[in-house]
LOLUM-620279 format. One record per residue (C-alpha): residue number from 0; x, y, z. Coordinates in steps of 0.2 Angstrom, whole numbers. Example, Ala and Ser with C-alpha at 12.3 -4.5 7.8 and 13.67 -1.06 7.14 Angstrom:
BEGIN
<resi->0 | east->62 | north->-22 | up->39>
<resi->1 | east->68 | north->-5 | up->36>
REM end
This chain:
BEGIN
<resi->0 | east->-108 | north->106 | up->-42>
<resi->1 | east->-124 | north->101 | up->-53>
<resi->2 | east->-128 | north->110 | up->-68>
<resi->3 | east->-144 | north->117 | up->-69>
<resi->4 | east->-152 | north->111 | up->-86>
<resi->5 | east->-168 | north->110 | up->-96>
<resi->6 | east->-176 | north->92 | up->-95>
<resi->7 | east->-173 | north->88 | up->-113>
<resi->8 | east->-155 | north->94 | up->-113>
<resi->9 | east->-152 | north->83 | up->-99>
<resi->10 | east->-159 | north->67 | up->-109>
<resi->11 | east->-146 | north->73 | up->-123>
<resi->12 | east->-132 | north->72 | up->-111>
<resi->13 | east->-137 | north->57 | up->-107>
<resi->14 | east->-138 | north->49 | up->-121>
<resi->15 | east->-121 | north->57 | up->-127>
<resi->16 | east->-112 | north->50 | up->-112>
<resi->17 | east->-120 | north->34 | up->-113>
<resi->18 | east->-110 | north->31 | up->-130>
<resi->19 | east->-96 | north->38 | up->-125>
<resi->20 | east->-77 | north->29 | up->-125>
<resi->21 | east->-70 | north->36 | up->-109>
<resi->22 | east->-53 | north->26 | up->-115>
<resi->23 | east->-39 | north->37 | up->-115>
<resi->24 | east->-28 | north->51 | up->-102>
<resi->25 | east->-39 | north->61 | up->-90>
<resi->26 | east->-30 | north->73 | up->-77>
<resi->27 | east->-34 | north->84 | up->-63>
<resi->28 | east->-28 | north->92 | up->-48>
<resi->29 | east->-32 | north->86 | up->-31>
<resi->30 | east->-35 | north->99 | up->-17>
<resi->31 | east->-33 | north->94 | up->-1>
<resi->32 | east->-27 | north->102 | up->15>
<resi->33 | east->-8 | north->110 | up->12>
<resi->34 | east->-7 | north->103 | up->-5>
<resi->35 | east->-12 | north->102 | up->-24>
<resi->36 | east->-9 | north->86 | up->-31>
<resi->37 | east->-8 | north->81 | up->-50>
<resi->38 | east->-18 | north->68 | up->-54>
<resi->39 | east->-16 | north->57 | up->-70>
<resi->40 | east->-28 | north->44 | up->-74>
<resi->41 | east->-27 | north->30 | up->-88>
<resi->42 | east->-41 | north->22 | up->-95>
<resi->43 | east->-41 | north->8 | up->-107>
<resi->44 | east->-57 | north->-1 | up->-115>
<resi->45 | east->-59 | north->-20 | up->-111>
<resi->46 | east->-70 | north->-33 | up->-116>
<resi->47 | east->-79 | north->-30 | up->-99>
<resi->48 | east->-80 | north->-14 | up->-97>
<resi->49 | east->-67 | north->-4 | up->-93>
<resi->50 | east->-48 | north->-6 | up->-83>
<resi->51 | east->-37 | north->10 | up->-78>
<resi->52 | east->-21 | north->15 | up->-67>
<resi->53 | east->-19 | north->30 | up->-58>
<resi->54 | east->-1 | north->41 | up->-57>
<resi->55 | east->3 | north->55 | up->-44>
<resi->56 | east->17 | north->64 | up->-50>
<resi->57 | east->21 | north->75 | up->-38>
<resi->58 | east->23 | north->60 | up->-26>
<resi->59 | east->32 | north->51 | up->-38>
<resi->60 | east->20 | north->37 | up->-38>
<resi->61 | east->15 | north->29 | up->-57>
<resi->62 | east->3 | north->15 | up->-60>
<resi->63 | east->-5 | north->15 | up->-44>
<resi->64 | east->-18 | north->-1 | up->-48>
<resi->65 | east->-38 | north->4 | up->-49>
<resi->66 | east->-48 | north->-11 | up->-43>
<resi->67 | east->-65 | north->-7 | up->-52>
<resi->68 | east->-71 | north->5 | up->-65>
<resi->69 | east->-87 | north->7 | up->-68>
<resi->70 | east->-97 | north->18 | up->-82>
<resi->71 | east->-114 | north->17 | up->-84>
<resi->72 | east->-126 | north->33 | up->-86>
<resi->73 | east->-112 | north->46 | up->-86>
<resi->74 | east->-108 | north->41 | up->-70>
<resi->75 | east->-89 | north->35 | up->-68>
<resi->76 | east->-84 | north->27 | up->-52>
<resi->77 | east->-66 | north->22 | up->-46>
<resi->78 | east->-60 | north->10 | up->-31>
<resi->79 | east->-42 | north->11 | up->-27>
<resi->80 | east->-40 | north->-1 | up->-13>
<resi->81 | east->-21 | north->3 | up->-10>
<resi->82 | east->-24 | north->19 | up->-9>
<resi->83 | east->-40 | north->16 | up->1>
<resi->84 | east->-49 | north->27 | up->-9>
<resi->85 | east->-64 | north->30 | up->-21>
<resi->86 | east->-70 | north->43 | up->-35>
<resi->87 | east->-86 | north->47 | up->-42>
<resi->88 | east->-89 | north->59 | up->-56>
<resi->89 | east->-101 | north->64 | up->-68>
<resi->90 | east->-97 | north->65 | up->-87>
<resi->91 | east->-104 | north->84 | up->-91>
<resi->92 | east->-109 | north->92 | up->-110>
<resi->93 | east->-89 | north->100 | up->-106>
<resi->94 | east->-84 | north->83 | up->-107>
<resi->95 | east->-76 | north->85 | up->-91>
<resi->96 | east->-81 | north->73 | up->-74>
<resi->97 | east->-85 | north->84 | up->-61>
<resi->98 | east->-85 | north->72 | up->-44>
<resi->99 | east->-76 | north->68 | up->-27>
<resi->100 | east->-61 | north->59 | up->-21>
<resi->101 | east->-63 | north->52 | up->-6>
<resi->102 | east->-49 | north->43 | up->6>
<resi->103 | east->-50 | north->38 | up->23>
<resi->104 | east->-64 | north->45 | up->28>
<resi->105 | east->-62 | north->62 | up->23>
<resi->106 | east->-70 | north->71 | up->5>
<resi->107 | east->-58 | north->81 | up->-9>
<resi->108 | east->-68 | north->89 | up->-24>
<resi->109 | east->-60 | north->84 | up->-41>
<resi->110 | east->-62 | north->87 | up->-58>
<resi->111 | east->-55 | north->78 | up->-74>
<resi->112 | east->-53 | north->82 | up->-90>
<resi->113 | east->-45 | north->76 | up->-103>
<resi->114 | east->-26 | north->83 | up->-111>
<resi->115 | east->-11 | north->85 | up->-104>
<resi->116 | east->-9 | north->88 | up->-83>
<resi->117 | east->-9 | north->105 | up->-79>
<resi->118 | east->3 | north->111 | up->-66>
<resi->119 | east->-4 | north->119 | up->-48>
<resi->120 | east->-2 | north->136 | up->-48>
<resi->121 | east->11 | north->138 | up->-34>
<resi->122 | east->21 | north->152 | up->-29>
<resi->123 | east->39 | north->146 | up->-26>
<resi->124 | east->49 | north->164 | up->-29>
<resi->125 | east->67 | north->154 | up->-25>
<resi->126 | east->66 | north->144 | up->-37>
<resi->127 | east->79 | north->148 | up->-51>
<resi->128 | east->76 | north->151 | up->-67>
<resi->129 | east->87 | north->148 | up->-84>
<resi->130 | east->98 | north->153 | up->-90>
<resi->131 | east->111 | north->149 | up->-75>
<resi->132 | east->123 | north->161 | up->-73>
<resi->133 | east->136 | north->145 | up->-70>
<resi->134 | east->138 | north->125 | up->-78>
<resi->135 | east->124 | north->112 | up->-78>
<resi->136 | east->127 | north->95 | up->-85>
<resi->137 | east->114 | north->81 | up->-85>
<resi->138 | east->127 | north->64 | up->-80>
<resi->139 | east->127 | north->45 | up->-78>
<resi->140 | east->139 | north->35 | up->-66>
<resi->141 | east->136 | north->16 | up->-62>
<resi->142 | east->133 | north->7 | up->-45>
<resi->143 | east->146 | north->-6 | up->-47>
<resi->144 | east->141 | north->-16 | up->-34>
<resi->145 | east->121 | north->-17 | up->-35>
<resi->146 | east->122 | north->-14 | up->-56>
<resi->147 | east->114 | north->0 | up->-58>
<resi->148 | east->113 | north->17 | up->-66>
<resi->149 | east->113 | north->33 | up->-55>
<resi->150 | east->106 | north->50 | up->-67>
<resi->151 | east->109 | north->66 | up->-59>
<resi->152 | east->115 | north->84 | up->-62>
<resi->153 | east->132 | north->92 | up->-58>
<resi->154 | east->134 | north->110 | up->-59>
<resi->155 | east->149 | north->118 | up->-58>
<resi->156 | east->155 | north->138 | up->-54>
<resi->157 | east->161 | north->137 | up->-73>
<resi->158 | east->165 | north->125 | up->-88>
<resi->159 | east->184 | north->127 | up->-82>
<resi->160 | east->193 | north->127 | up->-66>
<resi->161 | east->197 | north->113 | up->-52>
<resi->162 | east->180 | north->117 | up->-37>
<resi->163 | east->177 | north->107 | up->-20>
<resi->164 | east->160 | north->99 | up->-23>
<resi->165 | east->147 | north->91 | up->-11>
<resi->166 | east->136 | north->78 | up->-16>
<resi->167 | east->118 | north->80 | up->-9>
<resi->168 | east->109 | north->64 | up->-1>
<resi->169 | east->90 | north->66 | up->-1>
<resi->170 | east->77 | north->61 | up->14>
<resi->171 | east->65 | north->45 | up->16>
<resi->172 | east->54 | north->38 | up->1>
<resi->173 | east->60 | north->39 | up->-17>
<resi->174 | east->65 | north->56 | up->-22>
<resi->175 | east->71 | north->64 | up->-38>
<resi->176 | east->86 | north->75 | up->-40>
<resi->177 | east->78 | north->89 | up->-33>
<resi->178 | east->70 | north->82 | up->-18>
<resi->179 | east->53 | north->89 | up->-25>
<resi->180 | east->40 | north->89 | up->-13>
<resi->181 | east->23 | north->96 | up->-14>
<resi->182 | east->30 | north->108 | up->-27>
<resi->183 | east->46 | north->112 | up->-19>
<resi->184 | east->62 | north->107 | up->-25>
<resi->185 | east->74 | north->110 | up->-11>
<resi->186 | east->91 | north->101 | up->-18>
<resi->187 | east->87 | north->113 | up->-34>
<resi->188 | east->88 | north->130 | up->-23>
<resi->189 | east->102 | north->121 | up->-13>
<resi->190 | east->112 | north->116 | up->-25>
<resi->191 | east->108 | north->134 | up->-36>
<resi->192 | east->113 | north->145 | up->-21>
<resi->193 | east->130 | north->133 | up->-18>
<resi->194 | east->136 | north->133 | up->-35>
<resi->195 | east->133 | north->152 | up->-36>
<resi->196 | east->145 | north->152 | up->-20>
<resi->197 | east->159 | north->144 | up->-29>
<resi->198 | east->153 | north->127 | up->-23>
<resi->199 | east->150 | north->112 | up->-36>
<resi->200 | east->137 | north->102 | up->-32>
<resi->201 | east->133 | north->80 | up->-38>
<resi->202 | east->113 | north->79 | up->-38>
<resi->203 | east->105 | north->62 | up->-42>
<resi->204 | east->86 | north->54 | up->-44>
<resi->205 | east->88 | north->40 | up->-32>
<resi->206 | east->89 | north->23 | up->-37>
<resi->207 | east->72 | north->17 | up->-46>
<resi->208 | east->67 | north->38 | up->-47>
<resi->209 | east->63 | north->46 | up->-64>
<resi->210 | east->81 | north->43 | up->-73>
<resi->211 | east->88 | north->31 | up->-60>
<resi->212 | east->87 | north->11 | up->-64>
<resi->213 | east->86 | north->-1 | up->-47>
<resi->214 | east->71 | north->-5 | up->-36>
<resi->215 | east->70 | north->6 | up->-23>
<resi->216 | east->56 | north->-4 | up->-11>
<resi->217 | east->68 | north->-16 | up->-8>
<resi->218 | east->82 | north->-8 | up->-4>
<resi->219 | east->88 | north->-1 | up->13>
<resi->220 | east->98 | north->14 | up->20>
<resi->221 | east->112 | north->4 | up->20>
<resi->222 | east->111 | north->-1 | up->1>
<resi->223 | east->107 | north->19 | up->-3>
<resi->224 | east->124 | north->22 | up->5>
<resi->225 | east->133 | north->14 | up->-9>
<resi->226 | east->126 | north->26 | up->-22>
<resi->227 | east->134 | north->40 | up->-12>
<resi->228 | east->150 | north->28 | up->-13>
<resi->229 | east->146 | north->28 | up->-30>
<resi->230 | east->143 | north->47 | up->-32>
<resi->231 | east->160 | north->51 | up->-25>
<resi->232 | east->171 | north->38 | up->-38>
<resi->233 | east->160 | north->46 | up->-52>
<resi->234 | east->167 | north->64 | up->-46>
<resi->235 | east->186 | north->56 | up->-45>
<resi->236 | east->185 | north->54 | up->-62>
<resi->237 | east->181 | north->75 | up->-66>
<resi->238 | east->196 | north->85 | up->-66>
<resi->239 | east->184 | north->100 | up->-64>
<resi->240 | east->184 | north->94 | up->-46>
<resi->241 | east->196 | north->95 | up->-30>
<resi->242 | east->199 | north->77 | up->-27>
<resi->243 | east->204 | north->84 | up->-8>
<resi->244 | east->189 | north->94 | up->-6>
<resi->245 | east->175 | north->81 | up->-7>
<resi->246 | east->159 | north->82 | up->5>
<resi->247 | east->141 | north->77 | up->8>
<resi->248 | east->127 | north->84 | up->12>
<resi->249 | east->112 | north->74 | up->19>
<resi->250 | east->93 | north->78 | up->22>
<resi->251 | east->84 | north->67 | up->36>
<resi->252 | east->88 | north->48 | up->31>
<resi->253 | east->100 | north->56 | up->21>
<resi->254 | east->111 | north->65 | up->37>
<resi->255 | east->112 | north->46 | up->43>
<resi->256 | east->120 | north->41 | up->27>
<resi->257 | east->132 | north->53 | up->26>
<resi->258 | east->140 | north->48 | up->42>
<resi->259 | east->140 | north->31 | up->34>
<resi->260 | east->152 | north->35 | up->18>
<resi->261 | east->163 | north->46 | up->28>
<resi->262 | east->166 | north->34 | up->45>
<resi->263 | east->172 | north->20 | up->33>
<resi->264 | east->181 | north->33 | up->17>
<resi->265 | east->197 | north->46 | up->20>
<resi->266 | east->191 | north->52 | up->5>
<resi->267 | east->177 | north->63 | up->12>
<resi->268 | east->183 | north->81 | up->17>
<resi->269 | east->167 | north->84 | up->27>
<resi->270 | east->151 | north->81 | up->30>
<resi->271 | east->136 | north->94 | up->32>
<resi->272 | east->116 | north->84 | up->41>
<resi->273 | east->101 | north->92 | up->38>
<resi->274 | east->91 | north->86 | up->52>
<resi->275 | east->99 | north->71 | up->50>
<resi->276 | east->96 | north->58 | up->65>
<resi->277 | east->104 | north->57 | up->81>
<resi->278 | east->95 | north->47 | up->93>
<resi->279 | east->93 | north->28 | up->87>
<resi->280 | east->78 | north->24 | up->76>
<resi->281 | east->63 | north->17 | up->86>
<resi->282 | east->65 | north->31 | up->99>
<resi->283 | east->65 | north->46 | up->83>
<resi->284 | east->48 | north->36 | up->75>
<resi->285 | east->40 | north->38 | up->93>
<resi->286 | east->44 | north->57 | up->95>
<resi->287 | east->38 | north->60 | up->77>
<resi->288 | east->22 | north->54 | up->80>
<resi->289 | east->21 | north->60 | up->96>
<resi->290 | east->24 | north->76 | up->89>
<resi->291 | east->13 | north->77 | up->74>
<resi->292 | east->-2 | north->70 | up->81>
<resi->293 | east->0 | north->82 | up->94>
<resi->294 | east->2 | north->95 | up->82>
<resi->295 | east->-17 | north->86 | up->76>
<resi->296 | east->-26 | north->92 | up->92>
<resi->297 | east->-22 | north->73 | up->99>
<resi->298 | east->-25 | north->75 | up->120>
<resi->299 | east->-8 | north->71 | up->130>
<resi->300 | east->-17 | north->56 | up->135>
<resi->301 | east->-21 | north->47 | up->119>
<resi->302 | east->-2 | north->50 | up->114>
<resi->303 | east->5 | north->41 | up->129>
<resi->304 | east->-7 | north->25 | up->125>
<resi->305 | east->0 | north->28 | up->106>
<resi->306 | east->18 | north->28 | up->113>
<resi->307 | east->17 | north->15 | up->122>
<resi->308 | east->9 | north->3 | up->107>
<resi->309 | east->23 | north->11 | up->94>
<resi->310 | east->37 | north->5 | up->106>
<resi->311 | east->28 | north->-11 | up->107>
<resi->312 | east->26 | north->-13 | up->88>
<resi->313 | east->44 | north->-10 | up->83>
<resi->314 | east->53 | north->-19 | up->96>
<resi->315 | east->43 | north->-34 | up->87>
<resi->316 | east->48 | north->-28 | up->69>
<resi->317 | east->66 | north->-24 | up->77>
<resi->318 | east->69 | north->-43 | up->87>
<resi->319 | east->60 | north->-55 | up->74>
<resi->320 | east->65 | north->-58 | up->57>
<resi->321 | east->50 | north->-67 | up->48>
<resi->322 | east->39 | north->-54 | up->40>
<resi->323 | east->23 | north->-66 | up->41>
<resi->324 | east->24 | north->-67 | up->58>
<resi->325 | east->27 | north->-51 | up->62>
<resi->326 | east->13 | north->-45 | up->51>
<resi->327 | east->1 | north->-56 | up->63>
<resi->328 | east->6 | north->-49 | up->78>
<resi->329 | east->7 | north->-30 | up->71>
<resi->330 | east->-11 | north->-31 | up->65>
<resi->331 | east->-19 | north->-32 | up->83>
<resi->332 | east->-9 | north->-18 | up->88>
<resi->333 | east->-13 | north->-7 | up->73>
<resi->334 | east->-29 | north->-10 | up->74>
<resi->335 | east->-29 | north->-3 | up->94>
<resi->336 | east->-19 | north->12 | up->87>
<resi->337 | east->-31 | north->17 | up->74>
<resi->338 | east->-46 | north->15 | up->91>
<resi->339 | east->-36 | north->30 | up->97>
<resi->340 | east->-36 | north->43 | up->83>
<resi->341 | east->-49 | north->54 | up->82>
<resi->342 | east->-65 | north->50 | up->71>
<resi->343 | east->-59 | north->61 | up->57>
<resi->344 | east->-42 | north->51 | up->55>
<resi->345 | east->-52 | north->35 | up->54>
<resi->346 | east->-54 | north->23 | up->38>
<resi->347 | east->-73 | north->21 | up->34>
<resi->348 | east->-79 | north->3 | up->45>
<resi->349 | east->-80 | north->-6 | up->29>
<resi->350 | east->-62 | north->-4 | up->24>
<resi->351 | east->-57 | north->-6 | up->40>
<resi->352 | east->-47 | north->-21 | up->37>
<resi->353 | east->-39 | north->-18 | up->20>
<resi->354 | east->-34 | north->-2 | up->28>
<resi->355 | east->-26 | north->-12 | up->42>
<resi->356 | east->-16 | north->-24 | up->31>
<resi->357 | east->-11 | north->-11 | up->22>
<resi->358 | east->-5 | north->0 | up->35>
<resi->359 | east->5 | north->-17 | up->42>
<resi->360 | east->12 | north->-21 | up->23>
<resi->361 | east->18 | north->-5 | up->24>
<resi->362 | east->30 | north->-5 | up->38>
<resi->363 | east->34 | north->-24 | up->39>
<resi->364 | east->48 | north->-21 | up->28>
<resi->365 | east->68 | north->-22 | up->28>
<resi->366 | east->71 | north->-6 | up->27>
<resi->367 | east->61 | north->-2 | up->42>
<resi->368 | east->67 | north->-13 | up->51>
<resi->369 | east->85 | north->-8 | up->47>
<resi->370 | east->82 | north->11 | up->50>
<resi->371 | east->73 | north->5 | up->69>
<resi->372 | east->89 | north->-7 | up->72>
<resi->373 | east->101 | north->6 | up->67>
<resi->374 | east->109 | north->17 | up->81>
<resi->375 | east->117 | north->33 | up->72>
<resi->376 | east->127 | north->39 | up->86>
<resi->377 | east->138 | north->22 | up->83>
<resi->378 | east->145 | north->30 | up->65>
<resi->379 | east->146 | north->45 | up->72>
<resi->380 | east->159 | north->41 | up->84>
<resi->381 | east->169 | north->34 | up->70>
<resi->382 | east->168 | north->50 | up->59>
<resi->383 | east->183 | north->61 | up->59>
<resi->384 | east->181 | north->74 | up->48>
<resi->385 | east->175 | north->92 | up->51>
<resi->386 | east->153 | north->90 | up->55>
<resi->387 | east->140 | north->102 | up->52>
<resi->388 | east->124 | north->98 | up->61>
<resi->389 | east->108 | north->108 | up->58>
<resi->390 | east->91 | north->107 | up->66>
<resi->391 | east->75 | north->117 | up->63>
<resi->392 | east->70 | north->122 | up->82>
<resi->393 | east->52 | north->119 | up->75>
<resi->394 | east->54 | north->102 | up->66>
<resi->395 | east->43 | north->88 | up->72>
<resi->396 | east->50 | north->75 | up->62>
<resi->397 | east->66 | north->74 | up->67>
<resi->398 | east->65 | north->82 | up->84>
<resi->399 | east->81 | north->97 | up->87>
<resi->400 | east->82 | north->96 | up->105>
<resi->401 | east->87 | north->76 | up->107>
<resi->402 | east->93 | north->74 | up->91>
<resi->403 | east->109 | north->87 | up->94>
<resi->404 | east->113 | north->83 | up->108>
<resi->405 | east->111 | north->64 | up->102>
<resi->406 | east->125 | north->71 | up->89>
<resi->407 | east->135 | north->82 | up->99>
<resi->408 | east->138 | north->65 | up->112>
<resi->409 | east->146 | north->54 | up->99>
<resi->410 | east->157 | north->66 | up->90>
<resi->411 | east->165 | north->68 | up->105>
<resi->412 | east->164 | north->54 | up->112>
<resi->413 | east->174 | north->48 | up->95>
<resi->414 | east->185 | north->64 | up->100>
<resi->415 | east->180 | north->74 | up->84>
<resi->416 | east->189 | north->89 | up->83>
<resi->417 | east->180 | north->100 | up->70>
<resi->418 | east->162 | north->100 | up->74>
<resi->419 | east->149 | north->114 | up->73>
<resi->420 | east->130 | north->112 | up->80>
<resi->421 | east->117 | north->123 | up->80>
<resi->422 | east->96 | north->124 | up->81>
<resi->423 | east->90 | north->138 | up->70>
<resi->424 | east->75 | north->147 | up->76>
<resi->425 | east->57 | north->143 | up->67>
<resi->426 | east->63 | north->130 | up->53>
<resi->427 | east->52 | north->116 | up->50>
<resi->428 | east->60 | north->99 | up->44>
<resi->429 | east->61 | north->105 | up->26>
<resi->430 | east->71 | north->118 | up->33>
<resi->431 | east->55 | north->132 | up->28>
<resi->432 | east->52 | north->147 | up->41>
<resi->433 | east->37 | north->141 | up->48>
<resi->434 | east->25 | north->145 | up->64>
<resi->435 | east->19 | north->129 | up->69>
<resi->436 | east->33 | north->114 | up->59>
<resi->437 | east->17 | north->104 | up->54>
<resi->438 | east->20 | north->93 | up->37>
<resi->439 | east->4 | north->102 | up->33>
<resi->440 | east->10 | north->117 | up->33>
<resi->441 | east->23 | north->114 | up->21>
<resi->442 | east->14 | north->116 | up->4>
<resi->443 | east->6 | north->132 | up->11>
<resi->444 | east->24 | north->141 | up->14>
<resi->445 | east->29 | north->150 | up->-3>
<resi->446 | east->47 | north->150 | up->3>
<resi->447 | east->58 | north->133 | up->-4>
<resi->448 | east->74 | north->134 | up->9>
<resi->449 | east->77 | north->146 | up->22>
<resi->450 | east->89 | north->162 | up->18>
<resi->451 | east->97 | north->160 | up->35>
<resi->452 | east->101 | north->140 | up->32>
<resi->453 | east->108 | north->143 | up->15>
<resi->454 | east->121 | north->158 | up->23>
<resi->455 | east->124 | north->145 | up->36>
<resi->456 | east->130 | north->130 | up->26>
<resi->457 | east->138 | north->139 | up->12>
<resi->458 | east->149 | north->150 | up->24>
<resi->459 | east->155 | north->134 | up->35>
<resi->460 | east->160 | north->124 | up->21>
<resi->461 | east->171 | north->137 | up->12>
<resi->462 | east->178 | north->139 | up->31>
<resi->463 | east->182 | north->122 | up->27>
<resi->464 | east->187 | north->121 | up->13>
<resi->465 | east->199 | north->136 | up->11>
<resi->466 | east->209 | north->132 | up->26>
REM end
C-alpha cells in the first residue's frame, strides 16, 4: 500500500534510497492461501550491481538462486526462474520494501525488512512444550553403507529402564526430525504422546536435512530404507532399549519403507503405515491428482483427458531409462496437461517454457521413476510381523478406499497373521480432522495430529508389545 507523502518528503526518500547499500539479511512472511511462509533473502554488493539467494525455511529450502536483482530509484526487483517467480518492492523512510511476490500467475503481498525472521503467528495447542516430563537426547548414528551421518532425537519414558521403541519414517521430500510442515510438526506430537505412553521413540532429519549429511536429490526410496536399517543398529547398541520390541512407523513414502526393512529383517517386532501405499506407484500419482484437482473445482471432464496423459507420461518415465530422452517426450505432454487447468493455475505466456522444463526436470528423476516402478503389495506379502494400516477416509493423497484394500490383499495373500486395518472418519493425509482433506487446508487446521489416531496407534502397539 503507498504512502501518502508531501512532494518534498518524497524527493528526500528518494534521494535516501538511492544511496543506499541494500547488501545484507532481509526477511518476511509470505501469505498465501492455507499458509504463512518465512522468507529470508540475502543480498550481497557486486561490481554490477547487486547478486542475492533466497531461503524458505519452513519448506526446508536454502539458497534458492535469484537470477536478477535490480535497484534503482528505491525500487528492488527480483526474478527467480526456478521458482518461477518475481518480486517487486519499494524501499520506504521505515526502511522496509513493501511489494508483491508473484508466482504462476497468481499475486502474494510481501513485506521485507531487515533482522532476524520472525515466526508466523500459528496456533498449534498440541504442540508440547519443555520441560518433558520424560528423557530427550539429541543422537548421531552412521549409514555404513552410503557414509553418512543420520542426527536425530531419542526420547525415552525415563533415563533408566529397558523400553520397546519405534523408529519413525517421514513422508516424501526432505524433512526434518519432526516432519515440520506448514508450521506443524507431526513426528514432535507423535513421538511426545508415545513416549509419555511408555513408548521410546528414534526420530531423525533425513539424509541432507538440517543435521543430517548425504544428498538427498539423488537418493531414492530404496536408498532412504537403509537409514531405517541404520536407525534400528544404532538402537541395538542402547541397553535403555528392548532389543525384541523394535518397530516402525511410517508416514506416506515412509509406510512403503517400513515394509521394506521388516520383509527382509526378523529384527523388527512390528510395523505401524500411516497412509502408507498400497496400490503400485503410477496408479496412486493418477488418483492424487485426480483427486486434488478435483478438490480445485476441475470438471470430471478435464480430469479424465489429465488421467489419461498422466498414465501416458509415467509409463514413459517407468519403461525408458535415458533421462534426456525422456524429458523430450514428457515436454509435449506437459505442455498439453498445463492447456487443461484452468487459467488461474497457468504460468504467465512468457514463462511458459522455463515453467515447462522445469516442471519435466522435476519428475525426470530416479527416484520417481523408482517410486512409479515399485509395486508395495510385493513386500507386503513377504512381511511377517503383526501390521497396523491407517487411512484418513478424507485423504486425497493417498486415497483410503483402494489403498486398504490394496494392503489388506497382500498380507494375506503372504498369509500374515496379525494384521489390523482400519479407515478413520474425516482425517486428511496429515492425519488432521479436516472437512474437505485438501493440502490447502492443512495450514488452516490448528490441530497437529488427531486425538483419535494417537489413542489408536499407541493402544495397538502396547497390545503388541506386552503379549
Amino acid at each position: 500500500m503507498k504512502n501518502t507523502l508531501l512532494f518534498t518528503f518524497l524527493i528526500l526518500i528518494f534521494l535516501n534510497c538511492s544511496a543506499q547499500d541494500i547488501s545484507g539479511q532481509w526477511t518476511g512472511i509470505l501469505k498465501v492461501p492455507g499458509a504463512q511462509l518465512g522468507l529470508v533473502l540475502y543480498v550481497t554488493k557486486t561490481n554490477e550491481g547487486y547478486s542475492a539467494t533466497l531461503d524458505s525455511p519452513n519448506q526446508g529450502a536454502k539458497g534458492i538462486p535469484v537470477n536478477s536483482v535490480e535497484f534503482n530509484s528505491s525500487v528492488l526487483k527480483l526474478t527467480m526462474t526456478s521458482l518461477n517467480a518475481e518480486y517487486s518492492g519499494t524501499l520506504g523512510a521505515d526502511n522496509i520494501f513493501k511489494g508483491i511476490f508473484k508466482q504462476n500467475g497468481q499475486s502474494f503481498p510481501l513485506d521485507l525488512g531487515r533482522g532476524d525472521l520472525e515466526k508466523p503467528k500459528l496456533s498449534r495447542p498440541q504442540e508440547p512444550v519443555k520441560p518433558y516430563p520424560y528423557y530427550s537426547e539429541d543422537v548421531k548414528f552412521e549409514n555404513q553403507k552410503d557414509k553418512i551421518t543420520l542426527a536425530g532425537t531419542l526420547t525415552l519414558p525415563a533415563k533408566e529402564g529397558n523400553f520397546p521403541v519405534v523408529v519413525l519414517i517421514s513422508g516424501s521430500g526432505p524433512q526434518d526430525r519432526n516432519e515440520e510442515l506448514l508450521g506443524h510438526k507431526p513426528f514432535l506430537v507423535l513421538s511426545d504422546y508415545l513416549t509419555r505412553n511408555g513408548i521410546a521413540v528414534l526420530r531423525y532429519d533425513d539424509r541432507g536435512t538440517a543435521q543430517s549429511t548425504g544428498v538427498f536429490g539423488i537418493a531414492t526410496t530404496k536408498d532412504f530404507a537403509t537409514d531405517v536399517e541404520s536407525a534400528v543398529s544404532y538402537l541395538k547398541t542402547r541397553r535403555e532399549i528392548n532389543q525384541e520390541k523394535i518397530g516402525l512407523i511410517g508416514h506416506s513414502e515412509g509406510g512403503m519403507i517400513a515394509p521394506m526393512v521388516a520383509a527382509g529383517s526378523d529384527e523388527i517386532a512390528f510395523i505401524v503405515l500411516l497412509a502408507g501405499p498400497g496400490i503400485a506407484g503410477d496408479e496412486l500419482l493418477i488418483k492424487q491428482a485426480h483427486l486434488i484437482f478435483r478438490a480445485n473445482g476441475v470438471s470430471e471432464s478435464v480430469l479424465d483427458e489429465i488421467d489419461v496423459l498422466n498414465k501416458k507420461g509415467y509409463t514413459i518415465l517407468k519403461d525408458k531409462s535415458d533421462l534426456a530422452e525422456i524429458k523430450k517426450e514428457l515436454l509435449p505432454i506437459m505442455d498439453e496437461t498445463f492447456k487443461l487447468l484452468p487459467a488461474t493455475q497457468q504460468p504467465p505466456a512468457d514463462k511458459r517454457n522455463e515453467y515447462l522444463m522445469q516442471s519435466v526436470n522435476q519428475i525426470a528423476t530416479p527416484w520417481y521413476q523408482f517410486f512409479l516402478r515399485y509395486d508395495p503389495a510385493e513386500t507386503l506379502e513377504k512381511v511377517k510381523c503383526p501390521v497396523l494400516a491407517l487411512n484418513g477416509s478424507n485423504d486425497l493423497q493417498v486415497p483410503p478406499k483402494e489403498d486398504l484394500e490394496g494392503i489388506r490383499m497382500a498380507l494375506e495373500k503372504g498369509e500374515n497373521k496379525n494384521f489390523k486395518i482400519k479407515e478413520l472418519p474425516k482425517l486428511n493425509h496429515l492425519f488432521q480432522e479436516s472437512e474437505t482433506g485438501s493440502p490447502g487446508d492443512y495450514a488452516k487446521i490448528e490441530q497437529t495430529f488427531s486425538p483419535t489416531a494417537l489413542t489408536e496407534i499407541s493402544e495397538w502397539i502396547k497390545l503388541i508389545v506386552l503379549k
